[in-house]
C-alpha positions as CSV (number, residue, x, y, z in Angstrom):
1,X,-9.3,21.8,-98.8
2,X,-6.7,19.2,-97.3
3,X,-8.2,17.9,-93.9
4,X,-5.0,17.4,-91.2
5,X,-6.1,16.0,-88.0
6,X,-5.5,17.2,-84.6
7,X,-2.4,14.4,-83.7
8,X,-0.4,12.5,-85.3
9,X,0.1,8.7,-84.4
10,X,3.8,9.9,-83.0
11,X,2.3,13.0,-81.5
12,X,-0.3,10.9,-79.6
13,X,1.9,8.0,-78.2
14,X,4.4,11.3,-76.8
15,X,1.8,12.8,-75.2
16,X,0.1,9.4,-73.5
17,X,3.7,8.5,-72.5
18,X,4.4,11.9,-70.8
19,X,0.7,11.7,-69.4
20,X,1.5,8.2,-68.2
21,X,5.0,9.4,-66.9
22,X,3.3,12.2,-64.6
23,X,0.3,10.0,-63.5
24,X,3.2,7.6,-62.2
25,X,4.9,10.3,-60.2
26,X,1.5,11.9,-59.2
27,X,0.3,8.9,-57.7
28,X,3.7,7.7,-55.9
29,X,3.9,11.6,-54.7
30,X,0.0,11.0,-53.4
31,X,0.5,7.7,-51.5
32,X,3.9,9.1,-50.0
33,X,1.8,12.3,-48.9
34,X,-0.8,10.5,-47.4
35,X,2.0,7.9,-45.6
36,X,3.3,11.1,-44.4
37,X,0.4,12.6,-42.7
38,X,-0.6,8.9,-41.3
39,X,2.4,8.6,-39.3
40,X,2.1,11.9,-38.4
41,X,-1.3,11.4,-37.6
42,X,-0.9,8.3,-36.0
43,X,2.7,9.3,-34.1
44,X,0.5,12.8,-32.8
45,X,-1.8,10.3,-31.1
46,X,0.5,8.0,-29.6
47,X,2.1,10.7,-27.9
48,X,-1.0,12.2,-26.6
49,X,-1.8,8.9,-25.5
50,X,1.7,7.7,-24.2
51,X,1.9,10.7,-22.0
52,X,-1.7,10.8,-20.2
53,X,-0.3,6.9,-19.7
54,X,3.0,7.6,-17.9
55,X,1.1,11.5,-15.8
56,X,-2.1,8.8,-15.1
57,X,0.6,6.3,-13.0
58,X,2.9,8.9,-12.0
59,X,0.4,10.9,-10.1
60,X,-0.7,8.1,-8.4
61,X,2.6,6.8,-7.9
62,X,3.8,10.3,-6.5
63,X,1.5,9.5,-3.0
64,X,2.9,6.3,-2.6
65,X,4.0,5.1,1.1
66,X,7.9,4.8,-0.3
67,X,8.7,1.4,1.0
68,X,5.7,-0.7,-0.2
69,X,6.2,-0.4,-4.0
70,X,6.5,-4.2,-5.2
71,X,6.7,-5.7,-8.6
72,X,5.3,-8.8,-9.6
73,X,6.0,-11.4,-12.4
74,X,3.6,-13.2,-14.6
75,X,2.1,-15.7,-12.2
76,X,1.3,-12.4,-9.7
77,X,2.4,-14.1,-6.8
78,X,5.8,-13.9,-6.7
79,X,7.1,-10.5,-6.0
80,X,10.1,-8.6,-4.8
81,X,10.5,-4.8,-3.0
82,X,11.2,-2.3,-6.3
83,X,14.8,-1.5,-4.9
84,X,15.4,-5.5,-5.2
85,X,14.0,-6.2,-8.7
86,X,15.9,-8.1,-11.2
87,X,16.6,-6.5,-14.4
88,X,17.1,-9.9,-16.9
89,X,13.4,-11.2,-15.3
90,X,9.8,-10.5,-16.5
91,X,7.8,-7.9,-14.5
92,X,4.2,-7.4,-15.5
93,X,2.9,-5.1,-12.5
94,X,3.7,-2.2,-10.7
95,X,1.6,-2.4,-7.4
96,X,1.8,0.0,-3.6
97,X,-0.5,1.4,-0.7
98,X,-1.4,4.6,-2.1
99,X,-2.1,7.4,0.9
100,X,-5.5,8.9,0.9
101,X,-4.6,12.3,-0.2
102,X,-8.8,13.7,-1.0
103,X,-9.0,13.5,2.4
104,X,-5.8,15.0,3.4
105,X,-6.1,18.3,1.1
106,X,-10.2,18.7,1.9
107,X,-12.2,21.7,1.3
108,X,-11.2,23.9,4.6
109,X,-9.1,21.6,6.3
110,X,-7.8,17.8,5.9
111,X,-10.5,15.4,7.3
112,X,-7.2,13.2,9.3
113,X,-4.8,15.2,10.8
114,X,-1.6,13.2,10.2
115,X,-0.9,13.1,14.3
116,X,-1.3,11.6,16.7
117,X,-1.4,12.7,20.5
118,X,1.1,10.6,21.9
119,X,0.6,11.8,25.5
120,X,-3.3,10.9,24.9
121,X,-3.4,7.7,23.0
122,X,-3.1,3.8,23.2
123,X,-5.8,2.8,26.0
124,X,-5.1,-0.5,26.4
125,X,-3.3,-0.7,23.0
126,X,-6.8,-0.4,21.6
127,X,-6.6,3.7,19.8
128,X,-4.9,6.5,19.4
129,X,-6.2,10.3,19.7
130,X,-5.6,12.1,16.8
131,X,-6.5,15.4,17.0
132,X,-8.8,17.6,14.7
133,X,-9.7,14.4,13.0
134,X,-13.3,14.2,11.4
135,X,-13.7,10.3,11.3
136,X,-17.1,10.6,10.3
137,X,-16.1,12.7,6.8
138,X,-13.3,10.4,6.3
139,X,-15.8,7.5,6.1
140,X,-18.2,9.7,4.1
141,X,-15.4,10.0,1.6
142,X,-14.5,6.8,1.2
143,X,-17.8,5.6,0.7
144,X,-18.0,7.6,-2.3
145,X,-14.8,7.2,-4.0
146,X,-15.6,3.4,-4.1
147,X,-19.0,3.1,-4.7
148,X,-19.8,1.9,-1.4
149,X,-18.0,-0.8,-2.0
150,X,-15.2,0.4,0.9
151,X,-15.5,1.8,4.7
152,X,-13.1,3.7,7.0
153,X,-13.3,0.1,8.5
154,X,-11.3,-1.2,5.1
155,X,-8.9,1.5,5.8
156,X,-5.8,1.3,7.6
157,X,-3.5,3.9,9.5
158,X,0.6,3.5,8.5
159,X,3.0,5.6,11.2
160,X,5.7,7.0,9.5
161,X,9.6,6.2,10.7
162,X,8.4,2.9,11.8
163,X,10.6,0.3,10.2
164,X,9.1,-2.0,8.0
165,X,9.2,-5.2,6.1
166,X,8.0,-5.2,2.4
167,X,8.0,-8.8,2.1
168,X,5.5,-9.5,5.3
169,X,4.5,-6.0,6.8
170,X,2.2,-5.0,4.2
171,X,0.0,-8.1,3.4
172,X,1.2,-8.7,-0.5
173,X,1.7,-12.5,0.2
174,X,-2.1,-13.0,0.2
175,X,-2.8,-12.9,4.4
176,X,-4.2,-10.0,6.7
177,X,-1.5,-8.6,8.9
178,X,-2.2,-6.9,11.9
179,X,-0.3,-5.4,15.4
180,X,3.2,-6.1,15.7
181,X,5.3,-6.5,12.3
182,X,2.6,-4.9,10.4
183,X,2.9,-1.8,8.6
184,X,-0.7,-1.3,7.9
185,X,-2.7,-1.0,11.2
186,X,-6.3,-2.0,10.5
187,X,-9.0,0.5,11.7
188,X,-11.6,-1.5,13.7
189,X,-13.6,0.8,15.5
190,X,-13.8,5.1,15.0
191,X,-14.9,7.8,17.0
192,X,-14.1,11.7,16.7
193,X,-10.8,12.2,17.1
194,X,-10.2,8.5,18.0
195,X,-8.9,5.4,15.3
196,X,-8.7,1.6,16.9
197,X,-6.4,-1.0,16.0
198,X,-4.8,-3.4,17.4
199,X,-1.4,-1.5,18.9
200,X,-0.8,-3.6,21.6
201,X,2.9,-4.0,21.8
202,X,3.4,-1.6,18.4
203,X,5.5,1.8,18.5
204,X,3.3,4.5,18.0
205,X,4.8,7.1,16.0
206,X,3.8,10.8,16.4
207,X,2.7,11.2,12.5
208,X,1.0,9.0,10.5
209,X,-0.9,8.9,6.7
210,X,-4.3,7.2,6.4
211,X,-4.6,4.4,3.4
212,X,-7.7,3.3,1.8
213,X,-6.6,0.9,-0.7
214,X,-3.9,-0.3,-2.4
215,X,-3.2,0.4,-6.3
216,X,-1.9,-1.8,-8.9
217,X,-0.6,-0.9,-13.0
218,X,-0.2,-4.4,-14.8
219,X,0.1,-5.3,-18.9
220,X,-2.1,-7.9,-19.7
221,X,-2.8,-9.8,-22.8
222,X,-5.4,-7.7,-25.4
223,X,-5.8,-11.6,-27.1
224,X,-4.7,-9.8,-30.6
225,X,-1.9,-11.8,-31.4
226,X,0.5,-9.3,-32.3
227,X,2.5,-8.9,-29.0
228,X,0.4,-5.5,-27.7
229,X,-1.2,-5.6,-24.3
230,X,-3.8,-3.5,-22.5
231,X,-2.1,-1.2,-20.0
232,X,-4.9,-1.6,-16.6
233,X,-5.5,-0.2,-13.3
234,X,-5.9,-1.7,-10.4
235,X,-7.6,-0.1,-7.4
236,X,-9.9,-0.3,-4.2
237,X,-8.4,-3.4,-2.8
238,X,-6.7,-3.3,0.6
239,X,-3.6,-6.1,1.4
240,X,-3.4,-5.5,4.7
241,X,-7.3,-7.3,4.9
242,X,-5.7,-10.6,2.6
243,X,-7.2,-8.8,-0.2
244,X,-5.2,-9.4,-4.2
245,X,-5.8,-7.3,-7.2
246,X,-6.7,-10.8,-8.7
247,X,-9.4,-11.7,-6.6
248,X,-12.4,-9.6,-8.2
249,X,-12.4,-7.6,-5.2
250,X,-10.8,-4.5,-6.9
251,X,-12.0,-2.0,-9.5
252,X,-10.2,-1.9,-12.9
253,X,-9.9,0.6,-15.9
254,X,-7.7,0.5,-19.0
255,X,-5.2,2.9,-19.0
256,X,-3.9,2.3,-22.4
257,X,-4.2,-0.2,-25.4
258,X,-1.7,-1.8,-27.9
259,X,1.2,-1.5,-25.2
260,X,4.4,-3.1,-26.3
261,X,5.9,-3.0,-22.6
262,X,5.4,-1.1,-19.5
263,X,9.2,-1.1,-17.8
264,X,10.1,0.5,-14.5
265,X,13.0,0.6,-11.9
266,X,14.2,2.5,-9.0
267,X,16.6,5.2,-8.8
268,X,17.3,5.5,-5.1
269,X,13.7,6.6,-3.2
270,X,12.8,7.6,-7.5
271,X,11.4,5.4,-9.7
272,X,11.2,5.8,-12.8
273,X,8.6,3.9,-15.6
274,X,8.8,3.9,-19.2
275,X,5.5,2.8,-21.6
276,X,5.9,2.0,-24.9
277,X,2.8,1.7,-27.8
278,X,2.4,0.5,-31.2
279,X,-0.4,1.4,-33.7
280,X,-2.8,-1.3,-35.3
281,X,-2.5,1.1,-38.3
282,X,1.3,0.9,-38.8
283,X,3.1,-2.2,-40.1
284,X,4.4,-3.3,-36.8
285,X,6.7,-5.8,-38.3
286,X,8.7,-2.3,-38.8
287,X,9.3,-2.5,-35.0
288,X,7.9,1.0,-34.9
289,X,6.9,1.9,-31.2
290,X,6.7,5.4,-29.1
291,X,8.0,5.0,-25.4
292,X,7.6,7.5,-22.8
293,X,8.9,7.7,-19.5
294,X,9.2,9.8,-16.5
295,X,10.4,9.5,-13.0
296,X,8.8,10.1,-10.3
297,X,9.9,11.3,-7.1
């Protein structure tokens, strides 16, 4: 009986060529899969991330007092009023007195009023009566959002209508302000229903917002090489007291890594910020970024 074996030489080079032909295709089909679902993967993330970013700064940014918004340049000493920034120059941070607003909703009813009794204040341009105030909680609370690290004697009172200077009234240029020209009206001394300062000669206003600190969003340098900074907040500082972001006074927490920029601009009394990110995992020489923005009124 004639033995014939399974393939012949011609047989078995077809079939390693065909078998080599779909391996190739597999493969390249496999690796552009798995690109596929990495950027997908990785563009999911930078979304998520992106937008937490931009609500994290716009909630914040959205109990602003409106005229003390500032931005600063690299050396974080000059700075400018937002409505006078300079599009062709380099801004790395976003800084403003924030209004306390835990105490303003509190549990029942806000812990500071918002008024003050104009036909019952100013003794000597020493306090004002501000009724259904609960100093005492107010202090309680701000104790414990900064660690102890802050009093209602850090805090500062801001009447609302009064006209105001950014560039001096607010304390960015590194001194304490006080009485008349500030905006920012230390409290020295508290009593129920009672706030010193130093009014003498300063309008009092019927309303006013409390401030316990000032709040500051700046890109710095991650030290990677690759043109990403960390996004970081900036927080528990007052400028009215002399105090700067930059003088290990404040508290800090990254907001966001591998930022490519952090822009922003104002709109009339809206300003709106952008924040883009790359991804360590993506080839970044293919200028791939996410930006998100959002303005806030």
């Amino acid at each position: 009986m004639t033995k014939k074996s399974a393939f012949s030489m011609l047989e078995l080079i077809f079939v390693i060529v065909i078998i080599g032909i779909l391996g190739k295709f597999g493969v390249e089909l496999l690796a552009q899969s798995y690109q596929n679902f990495l950027h997908t993967k990785i563009n999911n993330k930078l979304q998520d991330q992106s937008s937490i970013a931009v609500e994290f700064i716009a909630k914040r940014l959205s109990y602003r007092i409106p005229d003390s918004v500032i931005a600063k340049e690299d050396d974080n000493t000059t700075f400018v009023g937002i409505q006078s920034i300079d599009p062709n120059r380099n801004y790395r941070t976003l800084e403003w007195v924030q209004r306390d607003i835990d105490g303003w909703r509190g549990n029942t009813r806000p812990f500071w009023s918002g008024i003050a009794d104009l036909n019952n204040s100013v003794a000597a341009g020493a306090a004002i009566d501000t009724p259904e105030t609960n100093t005492t909680e107010i202090n309680n609370l701000i104790q414990i959002l900064s660690d102890t690290n802050s009093t209602i004697n850090d805090a500062a009172i801001y009447f609302i209508g009064s006209n105001n200077d950014v560039n001096s009234s607010y304390g960015w240029q590194g001194a304490a302000v006080a009485g008349v020209g500030a905006a920012m009206h230390r409290i020295t001394a508290f009593a129920q229903n009672s706030l010193n300062s130093n009014f003498a000669g300063v309008d009092i206003y019927e309303y006013y917002q409390l401030s316990w600190t000032a709040n500051a969003v700046a890109i710095e340098d991650d030290g990677k090489g690759n043109g990403t900074y960390n996004l970081v907040f900036y927080y528990d500082y007052q400028p009215w007291n002399g105090e700067r972001y930059t003088d290990n006074v404040a508290k800090k927490s990254t907001i966001m890594e591998n930022v490519a920029t952090f822009q922003f601009r104002a709109v009339g009394s809206m300003i709106k910020i952008q924040v883009c990110v790359k991804s360590d995992l993506i080839n970044n020489a293919e200028g791939y970024a996410l930006c998100k923005e959002k303005t806030v009124f």
